[in-house]
Short mmCIF file of the C-alpha atoms (twelve columns), coordinates in Angstrom:
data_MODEL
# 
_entry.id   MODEL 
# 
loop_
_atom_site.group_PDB 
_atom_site.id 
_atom_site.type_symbol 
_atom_site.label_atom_id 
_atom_site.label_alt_id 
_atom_site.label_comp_id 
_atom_site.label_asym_id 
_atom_site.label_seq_id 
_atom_site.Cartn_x 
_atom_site.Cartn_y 
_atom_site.Cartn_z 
_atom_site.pdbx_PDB_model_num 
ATOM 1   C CA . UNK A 1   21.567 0.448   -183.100 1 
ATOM 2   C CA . UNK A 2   23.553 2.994   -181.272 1 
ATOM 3   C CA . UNK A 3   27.463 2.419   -180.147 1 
ATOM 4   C CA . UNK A 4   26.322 2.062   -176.476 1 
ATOM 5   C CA . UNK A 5   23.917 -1.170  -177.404 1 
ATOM 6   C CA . UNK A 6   27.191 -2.386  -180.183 1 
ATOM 7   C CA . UNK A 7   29.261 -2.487  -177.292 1 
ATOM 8   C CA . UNK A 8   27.268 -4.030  -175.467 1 
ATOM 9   C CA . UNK A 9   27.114 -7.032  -178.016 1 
ATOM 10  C CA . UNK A 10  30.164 -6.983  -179.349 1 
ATOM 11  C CA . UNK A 11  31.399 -6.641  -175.426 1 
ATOM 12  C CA . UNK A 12  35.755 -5.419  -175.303 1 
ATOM 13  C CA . UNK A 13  35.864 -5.215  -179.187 1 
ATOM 14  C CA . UNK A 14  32.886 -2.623  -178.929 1 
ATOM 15  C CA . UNK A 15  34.833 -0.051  -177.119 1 
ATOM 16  C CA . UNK A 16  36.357 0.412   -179.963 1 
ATOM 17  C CA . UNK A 17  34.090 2.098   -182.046 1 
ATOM 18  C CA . UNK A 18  33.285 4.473   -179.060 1 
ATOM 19  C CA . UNK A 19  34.810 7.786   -179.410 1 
ATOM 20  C CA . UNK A 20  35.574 9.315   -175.886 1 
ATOM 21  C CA . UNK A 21  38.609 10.755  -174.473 1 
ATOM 22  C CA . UNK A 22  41.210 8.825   -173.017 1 
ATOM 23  C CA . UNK A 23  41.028 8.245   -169.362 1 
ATOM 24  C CA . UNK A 24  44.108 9.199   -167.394 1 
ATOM 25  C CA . UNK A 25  45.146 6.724   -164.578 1 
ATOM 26  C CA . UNK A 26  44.904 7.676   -161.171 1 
ATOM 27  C CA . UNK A 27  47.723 9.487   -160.012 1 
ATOM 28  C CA . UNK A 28  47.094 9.584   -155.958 1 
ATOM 29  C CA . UNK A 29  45.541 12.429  -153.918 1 
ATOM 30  C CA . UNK A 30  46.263 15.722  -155.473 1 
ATOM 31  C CA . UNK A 31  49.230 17.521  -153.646 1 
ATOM 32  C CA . UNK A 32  48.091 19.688  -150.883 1 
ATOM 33  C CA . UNK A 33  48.268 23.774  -151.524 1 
ATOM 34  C CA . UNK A 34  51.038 25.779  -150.165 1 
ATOM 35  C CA . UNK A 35  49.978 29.028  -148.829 1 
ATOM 36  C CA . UNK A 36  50.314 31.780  -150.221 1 
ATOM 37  C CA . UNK A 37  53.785 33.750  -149.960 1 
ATOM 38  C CA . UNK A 38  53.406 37.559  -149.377 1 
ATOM 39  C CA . UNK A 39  54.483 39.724  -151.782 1 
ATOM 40  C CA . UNK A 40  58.008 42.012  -151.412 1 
ATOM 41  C CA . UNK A 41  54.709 45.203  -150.228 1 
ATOM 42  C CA . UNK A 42  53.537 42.755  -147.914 1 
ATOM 43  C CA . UNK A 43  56.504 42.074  -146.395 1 
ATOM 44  C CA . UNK A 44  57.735 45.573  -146.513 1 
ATOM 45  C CA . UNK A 45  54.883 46.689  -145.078 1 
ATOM 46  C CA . UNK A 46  55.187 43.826  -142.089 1 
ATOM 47  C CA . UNK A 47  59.053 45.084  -141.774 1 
ATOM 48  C CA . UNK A 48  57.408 48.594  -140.947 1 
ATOM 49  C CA . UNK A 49  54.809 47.834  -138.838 1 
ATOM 50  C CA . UNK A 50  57.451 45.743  -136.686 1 
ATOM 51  C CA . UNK A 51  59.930 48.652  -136.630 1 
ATOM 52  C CA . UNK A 52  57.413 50.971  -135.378 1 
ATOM 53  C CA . UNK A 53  56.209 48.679  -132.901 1 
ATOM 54  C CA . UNK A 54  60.025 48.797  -131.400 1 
ATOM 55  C CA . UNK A 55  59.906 52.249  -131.308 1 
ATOM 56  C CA . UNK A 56  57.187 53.302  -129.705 1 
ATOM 57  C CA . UNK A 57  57.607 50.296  -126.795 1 
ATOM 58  C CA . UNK A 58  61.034 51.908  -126.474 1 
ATOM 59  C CA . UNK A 59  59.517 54.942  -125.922 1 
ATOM 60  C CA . UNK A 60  56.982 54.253  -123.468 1 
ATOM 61  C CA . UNK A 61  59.737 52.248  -121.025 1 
ATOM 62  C CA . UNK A 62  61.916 55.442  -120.848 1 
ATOM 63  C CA . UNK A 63  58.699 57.536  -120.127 1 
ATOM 64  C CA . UNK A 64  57.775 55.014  -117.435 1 
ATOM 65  C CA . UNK A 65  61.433 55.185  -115.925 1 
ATOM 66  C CA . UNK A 66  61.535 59.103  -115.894 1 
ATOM 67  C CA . UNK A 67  58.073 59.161  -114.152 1 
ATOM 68  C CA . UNK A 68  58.805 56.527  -111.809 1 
ATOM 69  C CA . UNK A 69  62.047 58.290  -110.742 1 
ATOM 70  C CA . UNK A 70  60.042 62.046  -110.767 1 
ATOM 71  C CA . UNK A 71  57.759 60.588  -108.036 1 
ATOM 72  C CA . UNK A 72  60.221 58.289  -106.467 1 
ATOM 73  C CA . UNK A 73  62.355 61.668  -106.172 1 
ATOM 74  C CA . UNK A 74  59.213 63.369  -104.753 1 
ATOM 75  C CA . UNK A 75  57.925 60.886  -102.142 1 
ATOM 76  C CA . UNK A 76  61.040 60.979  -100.816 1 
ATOM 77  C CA . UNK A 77  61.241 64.104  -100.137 1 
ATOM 78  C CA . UNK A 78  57.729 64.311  -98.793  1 
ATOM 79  C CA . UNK A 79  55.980 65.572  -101.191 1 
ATOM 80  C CA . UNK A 80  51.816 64.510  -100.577 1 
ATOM 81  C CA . UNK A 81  49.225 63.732  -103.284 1 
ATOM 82  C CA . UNK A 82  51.877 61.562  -105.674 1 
ATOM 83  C CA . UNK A 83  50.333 58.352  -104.495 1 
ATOM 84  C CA . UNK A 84  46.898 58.123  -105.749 1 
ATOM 85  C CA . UNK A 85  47.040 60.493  -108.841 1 
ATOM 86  C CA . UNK A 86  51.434 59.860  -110.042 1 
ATOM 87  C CA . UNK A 87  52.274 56.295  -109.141 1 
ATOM 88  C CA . UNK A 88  51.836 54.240  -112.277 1 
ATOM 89  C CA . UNK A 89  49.406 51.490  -112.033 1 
ATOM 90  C CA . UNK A 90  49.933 47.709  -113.307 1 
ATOM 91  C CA . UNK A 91  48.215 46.524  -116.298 1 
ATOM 92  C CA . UNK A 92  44.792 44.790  -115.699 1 
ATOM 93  C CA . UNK A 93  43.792 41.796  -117.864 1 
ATOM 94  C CA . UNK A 94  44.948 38.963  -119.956 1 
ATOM 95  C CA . UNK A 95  48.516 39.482  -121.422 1 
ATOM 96  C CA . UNK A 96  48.571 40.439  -124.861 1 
ATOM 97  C CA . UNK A 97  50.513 42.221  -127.446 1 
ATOM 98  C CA . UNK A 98  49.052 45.144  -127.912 1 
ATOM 99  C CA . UNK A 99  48.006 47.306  -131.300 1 
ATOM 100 C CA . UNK A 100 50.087 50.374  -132.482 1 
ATOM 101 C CA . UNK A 101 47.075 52.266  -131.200 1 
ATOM 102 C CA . UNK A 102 47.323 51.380  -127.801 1 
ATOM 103 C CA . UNK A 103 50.968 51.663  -127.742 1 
ATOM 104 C CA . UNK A 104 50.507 55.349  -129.123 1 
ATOM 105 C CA . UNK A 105 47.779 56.047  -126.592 1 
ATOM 106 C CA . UNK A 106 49.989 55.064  -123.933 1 
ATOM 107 C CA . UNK A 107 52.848 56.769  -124.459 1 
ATOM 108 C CA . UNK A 108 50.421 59.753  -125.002 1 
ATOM 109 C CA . UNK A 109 49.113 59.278  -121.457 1 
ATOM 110 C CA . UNK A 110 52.722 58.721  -120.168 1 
ATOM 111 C CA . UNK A 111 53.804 62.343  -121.915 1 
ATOM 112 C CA . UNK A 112 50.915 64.082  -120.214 1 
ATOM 113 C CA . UNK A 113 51.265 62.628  -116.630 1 
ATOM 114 C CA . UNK A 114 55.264 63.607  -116.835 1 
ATOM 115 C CA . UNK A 115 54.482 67.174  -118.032 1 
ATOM 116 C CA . UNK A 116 51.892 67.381  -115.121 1 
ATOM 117 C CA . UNK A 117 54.213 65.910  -112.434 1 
ATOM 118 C CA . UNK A 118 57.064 68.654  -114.199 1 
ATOM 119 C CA . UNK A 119 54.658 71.934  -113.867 1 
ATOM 120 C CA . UNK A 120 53.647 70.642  -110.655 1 
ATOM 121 C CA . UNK A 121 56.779 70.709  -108.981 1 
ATOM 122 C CA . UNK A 122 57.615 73.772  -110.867 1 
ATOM 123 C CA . UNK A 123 55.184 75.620  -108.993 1 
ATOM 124 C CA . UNK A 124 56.566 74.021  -105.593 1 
ATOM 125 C CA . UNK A 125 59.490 75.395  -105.888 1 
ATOM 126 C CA . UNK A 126 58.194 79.155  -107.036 1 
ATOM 127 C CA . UNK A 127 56.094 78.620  -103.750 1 
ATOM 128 C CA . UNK A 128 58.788 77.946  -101.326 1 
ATOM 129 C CA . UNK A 129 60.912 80.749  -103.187 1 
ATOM 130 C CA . UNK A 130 57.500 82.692  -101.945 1 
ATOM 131 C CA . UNK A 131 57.645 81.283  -98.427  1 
ATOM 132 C CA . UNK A 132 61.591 82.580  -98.161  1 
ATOM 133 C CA . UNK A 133 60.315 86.195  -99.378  1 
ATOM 134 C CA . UNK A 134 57.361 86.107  -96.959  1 
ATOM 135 C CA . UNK A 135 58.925 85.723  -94.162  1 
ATOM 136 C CA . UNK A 136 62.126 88.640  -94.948  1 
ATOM 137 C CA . UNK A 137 59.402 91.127  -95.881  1 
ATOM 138 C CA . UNK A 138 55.785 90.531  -94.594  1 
ATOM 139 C CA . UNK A 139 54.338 93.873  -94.836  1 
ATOM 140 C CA . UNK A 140 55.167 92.905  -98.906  1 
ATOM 141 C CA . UNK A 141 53.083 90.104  -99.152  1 
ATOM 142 C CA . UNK A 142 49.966 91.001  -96.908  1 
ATOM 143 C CA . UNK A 143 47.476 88.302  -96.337  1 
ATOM 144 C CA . UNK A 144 49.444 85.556  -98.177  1 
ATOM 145 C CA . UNK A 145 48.760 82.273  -97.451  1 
ATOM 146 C CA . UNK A 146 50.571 78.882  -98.536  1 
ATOM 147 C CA . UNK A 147 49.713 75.499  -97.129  1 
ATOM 148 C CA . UNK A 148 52.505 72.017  -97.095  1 
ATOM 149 C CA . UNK A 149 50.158 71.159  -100.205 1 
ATOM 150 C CA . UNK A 150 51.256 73.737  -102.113 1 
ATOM 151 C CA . UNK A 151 55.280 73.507  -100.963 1 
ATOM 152 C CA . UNK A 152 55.535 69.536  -101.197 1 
ATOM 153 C CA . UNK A 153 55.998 69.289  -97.315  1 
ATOM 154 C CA . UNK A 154 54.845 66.408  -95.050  1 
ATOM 155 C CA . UNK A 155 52.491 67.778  -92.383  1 
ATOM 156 C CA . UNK A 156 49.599 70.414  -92.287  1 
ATOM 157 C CA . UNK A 157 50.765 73.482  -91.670  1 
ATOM 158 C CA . UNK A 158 49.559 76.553  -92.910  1 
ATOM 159 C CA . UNK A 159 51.417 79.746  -93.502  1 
ATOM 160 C CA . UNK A 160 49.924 83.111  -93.249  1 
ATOM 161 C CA . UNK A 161 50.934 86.695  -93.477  1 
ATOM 162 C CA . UNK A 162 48.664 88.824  -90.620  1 
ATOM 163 C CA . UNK A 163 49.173 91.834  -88.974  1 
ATOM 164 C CA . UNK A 164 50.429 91.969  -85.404  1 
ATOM 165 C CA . UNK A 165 47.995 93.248  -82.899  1 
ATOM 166 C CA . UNK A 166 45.259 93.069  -85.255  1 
ATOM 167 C CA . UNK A 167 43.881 96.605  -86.369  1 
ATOM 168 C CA . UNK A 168 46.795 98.217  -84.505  1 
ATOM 169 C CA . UNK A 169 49.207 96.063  -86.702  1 
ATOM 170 C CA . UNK A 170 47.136 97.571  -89.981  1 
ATOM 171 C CA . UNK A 171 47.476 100.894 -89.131  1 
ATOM 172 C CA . UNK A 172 51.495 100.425 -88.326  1 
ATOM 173 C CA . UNK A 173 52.254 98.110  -90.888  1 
ATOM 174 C CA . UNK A 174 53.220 95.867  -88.654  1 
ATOM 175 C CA . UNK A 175 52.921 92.348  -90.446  1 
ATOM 176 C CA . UNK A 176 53.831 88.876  -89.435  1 
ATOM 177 C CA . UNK A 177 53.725 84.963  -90.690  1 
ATOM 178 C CA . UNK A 178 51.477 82.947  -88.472  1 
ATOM 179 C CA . UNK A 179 52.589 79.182  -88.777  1 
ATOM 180 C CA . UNK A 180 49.374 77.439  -87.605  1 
ATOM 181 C CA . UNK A 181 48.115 73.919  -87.820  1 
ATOM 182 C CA . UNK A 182 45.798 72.560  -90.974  1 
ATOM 183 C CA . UNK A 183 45.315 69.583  -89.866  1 
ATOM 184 C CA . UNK A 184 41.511 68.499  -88.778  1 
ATOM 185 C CA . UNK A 185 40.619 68.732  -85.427  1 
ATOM 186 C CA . UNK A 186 40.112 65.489  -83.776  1 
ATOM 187 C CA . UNK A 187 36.960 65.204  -81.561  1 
ATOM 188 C CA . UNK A 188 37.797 64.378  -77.732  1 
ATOM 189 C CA . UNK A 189 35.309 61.944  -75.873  1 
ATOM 190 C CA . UNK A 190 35.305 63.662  -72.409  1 
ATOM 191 C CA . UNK A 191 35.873 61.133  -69.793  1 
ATOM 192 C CA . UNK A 192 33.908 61.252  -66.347  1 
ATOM 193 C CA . UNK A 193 34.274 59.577  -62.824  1 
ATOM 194 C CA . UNK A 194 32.229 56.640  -61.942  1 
ATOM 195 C CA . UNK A 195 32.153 55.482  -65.916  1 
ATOM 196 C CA . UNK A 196 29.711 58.452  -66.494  1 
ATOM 197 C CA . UNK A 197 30.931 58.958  -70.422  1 
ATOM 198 C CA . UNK A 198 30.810 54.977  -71.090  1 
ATOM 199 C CA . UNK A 199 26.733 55.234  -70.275  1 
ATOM 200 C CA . UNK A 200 25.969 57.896  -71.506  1 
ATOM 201 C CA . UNK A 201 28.319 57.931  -74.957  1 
ATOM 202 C CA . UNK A 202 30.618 60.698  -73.770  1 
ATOM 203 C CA . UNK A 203 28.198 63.231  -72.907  1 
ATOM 204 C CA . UNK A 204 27.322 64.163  -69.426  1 
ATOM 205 C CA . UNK A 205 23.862 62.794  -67.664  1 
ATOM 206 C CA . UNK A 206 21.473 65.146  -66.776  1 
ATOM 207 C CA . UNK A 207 20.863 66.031  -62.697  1 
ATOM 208 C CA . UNK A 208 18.170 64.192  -61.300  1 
ATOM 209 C CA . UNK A 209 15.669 66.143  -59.231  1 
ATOM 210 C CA . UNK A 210 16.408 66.536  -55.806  1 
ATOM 211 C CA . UNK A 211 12.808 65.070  -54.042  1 
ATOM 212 C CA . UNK A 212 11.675 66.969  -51.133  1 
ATOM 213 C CA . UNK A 213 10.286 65.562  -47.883  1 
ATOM 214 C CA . UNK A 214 13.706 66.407  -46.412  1 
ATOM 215 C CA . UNK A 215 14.866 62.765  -46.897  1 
# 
């Protein structure tokens, strides 16, 4: 007879003379885990990544605020072609903090587009410093020519050094700036008596044929 059968005869007394390890009583649900604390690299390394975030976002508002005021500075003055390639353009998208990546990439972009806007009107102001010297000594700068493009000017105007009289001019040295319009032509819609250009969309109706019979 095994114990397992003794006990079962002998019933409380049997369990006894059954040797198992003692049962512990039941202490309640086990106490929940607590997550893991980072380590002092962990943290440091958080610390870092936090500092450099402030950085860089402190560098890409005072790029923003020198760029703004370059073109502000600019448009007033009249300067053309700031609007669609200078003005900085609002952020598309759902709001997010963005990675040190993107904050890198941007204040890349931001360094590039002030250097451009800073060369740019560099060359503006060597090109009205060339306007000045065209027009004290022509015969200097033959066949020059400078548009408001290149001088940050509102208008179309082109400037150009020709000779007066044409090949009579040449042969004297006799040299001039011609200020003439760049601006496209706009196309006029010729307007005739009796509502003529409003059948015929602006251009003139043929003759009829005169018909004989002397009538």
């Amino acid at each position: 007879m095994n114990d397992v059968e003794e006990v079962r005869m002998r019933g409380i007394e049997g369990l006894e003379l059954v040797d198992e390890e003692p049962v512990a009583p039941y202490a309640g649900p086990a106490p929940a885990r607590l997550p893991h604390a980072p380590s002092l690299p962990d943290r440091a390394l958080d610390e870092d990544e936090r500092s450099a975030r402030r950085t860089l976002r402190r560098q890409v508002a005072r790029l923003e605020q020198q760029l703004s005021i370059a073109i502000a500075d600019d448009l007033q003055a009249g300067a053309r072609g700031r609007l669609q390639t200078d003005v900085l353009s609002a952020p598309t998208g759902v709001a997010r903090l963005q990675s040190l990546g993107e904050l890198e990439r941007r204040r890349d972009e931001l360094v590039a587009r002030l250097t451009e806007v800073e060369a740019r009107r560099t060359e503006e102001l060597h090109n009205r410093v060339l306007l000045r010297e065209m027009y004290r000594d022509p015969a200097k700068y033959k066949h020059a020519r400078l548009e408001t493009t290149d001088l940050a000017e509102r208008g179309c105007r082109v400037y150009e050094v020709v000779p007066r009289f044409g090949l009579v001019g040449i042969l004297g040295g006799w040299w001039r700036v011609k200020v003439s319009s760049g601006c496209p032509l706009a196309r006029a819609v010729p307007s005739f008596a009796g509502g003529e250009a409003r059948h015929t969309a602006g251009r003139p109706r043929a003759a009829r044929p005169v018909s004989g019979g002397g009538r």
